[in-house]
C-alpha positions in Angstrom: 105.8 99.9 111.2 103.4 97.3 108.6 105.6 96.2 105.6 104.7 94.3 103.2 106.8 92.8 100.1 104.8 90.8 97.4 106.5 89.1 94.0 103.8 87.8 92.1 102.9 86.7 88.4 100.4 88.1 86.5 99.1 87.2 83.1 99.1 90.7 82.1 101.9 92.2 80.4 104.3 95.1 82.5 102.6 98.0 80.0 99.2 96.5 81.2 99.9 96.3 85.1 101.9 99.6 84.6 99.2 101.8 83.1 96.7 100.4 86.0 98.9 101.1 88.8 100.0 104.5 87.4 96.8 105.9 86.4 95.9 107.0 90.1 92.9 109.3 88.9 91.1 105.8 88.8 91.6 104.1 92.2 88.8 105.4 93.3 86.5 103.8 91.0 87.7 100.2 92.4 90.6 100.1 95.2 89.0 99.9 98.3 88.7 102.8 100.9 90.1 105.1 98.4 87.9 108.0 98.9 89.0 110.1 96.4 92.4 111.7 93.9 93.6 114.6 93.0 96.8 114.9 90.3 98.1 118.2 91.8 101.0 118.2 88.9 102.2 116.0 86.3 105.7 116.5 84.6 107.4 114.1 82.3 107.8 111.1 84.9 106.5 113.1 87.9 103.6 113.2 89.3 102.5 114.9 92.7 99.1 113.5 93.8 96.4 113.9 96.8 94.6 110.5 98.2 91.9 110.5 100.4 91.4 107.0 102.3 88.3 106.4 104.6 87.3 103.4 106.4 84.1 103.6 108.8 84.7 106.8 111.1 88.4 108.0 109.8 89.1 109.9 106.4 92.7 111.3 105.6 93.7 113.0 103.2 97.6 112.5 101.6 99.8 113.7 99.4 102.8 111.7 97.5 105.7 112.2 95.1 105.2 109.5 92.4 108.1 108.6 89.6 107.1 106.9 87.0 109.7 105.0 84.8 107.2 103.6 81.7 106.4 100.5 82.4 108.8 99.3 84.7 108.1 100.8 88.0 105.9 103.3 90.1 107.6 104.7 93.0 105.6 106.8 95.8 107.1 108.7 98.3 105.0 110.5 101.2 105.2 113.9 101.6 102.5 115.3 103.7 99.6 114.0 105.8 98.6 111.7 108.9 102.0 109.2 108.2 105.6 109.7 109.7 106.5 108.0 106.3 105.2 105.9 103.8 107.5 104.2 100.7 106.0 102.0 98.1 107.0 100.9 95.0 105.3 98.4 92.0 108.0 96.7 89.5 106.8 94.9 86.3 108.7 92.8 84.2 107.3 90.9 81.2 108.0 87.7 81.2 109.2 85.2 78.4 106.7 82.8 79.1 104.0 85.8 78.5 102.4 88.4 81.1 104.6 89.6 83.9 106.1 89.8 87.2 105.2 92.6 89.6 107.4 93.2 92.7 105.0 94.8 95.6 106.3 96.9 98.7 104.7 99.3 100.8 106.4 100.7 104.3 104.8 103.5 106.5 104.0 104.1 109.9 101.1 106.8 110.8 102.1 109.5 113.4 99.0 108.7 115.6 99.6 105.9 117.7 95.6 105.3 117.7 95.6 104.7 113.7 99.1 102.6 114.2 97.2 100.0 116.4 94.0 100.2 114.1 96.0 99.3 111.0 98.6 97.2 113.0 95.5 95.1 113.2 93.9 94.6 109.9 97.3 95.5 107.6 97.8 92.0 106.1 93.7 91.6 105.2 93.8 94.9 104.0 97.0 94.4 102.0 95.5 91.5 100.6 92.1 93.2 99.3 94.1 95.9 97.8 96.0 93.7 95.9 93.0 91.9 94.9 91.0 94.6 93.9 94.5 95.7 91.3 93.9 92.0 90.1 90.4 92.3 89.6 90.5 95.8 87.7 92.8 94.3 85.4 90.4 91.3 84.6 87.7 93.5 83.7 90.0 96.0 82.1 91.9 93.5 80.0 90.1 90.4 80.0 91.4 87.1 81.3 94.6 86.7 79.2 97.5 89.1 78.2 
């Protein structure tokens, strides 16, 4: 079961980081294996969505609960696909000093044993890219300063 919990400071402010991370339509245009999304409903603060992830030979398609609380925090809940669960959640924060501070956790575990072991084996790179590529977005979508 990979889990991962990340604090980190951004120069970005928690509006910034916030409209990124909720604005899923998007990831495919720079998060990495993110094949494709679909929005399948948005109301008020919730949001059902599809995600398609493919790396090499494997492609899965998802589908999560997201509640969104403006600026503050995404939350994503699994609901149906190749996981026994996945949680995940991104808190921002601005900071007094300027930008903010985003709290990072993701949980799952996948019901095949096979993709287990596969991402077992690469979760912390691939953590890592993932973050990096949210990083990266927001340079190019924001510049290099809040």
């Amino acid at each position: 079961m990979p889990t991962h919990a990340e604090i980190k400071k951004s120069p970005f402010s928690a509006a910034q980081m916030y409209a990124l991370v909720a604005d899923m339509a998007k990831y495919p245009e720079f998060l990495p294996w993110c094949v494709a999304t679909r929005v399948r409903s948005l109301e008020g603060n919730h949001m059902v969505a599809d995600m398609v992830i493919g790396f090499k030979m494997i492609r899965e398609k998802y589908t999560s609960e997201v509640t969104l609380d403006q600026d503050k925090e995404v939350k994503i809940v699994y609901k149906n696909g190749p996981f026994k669960y996945l949680h995940s959640h991104w808190k921002f924060e601005d900071e007094a000093d300027g930008g903010c501070t985003i709290d990072f956790f993701v949980d799952f575990e996948f019901r095949s044993a096979l993709l287990q072991k596969l991402m077992g084996a690469v979760f912390n790179e691939a953590v890592q890219l993932m973050i990096g590529a949210f990083e990266k977005r927001a340079l190019e979508l924001y510049g290099t300063k809040a």
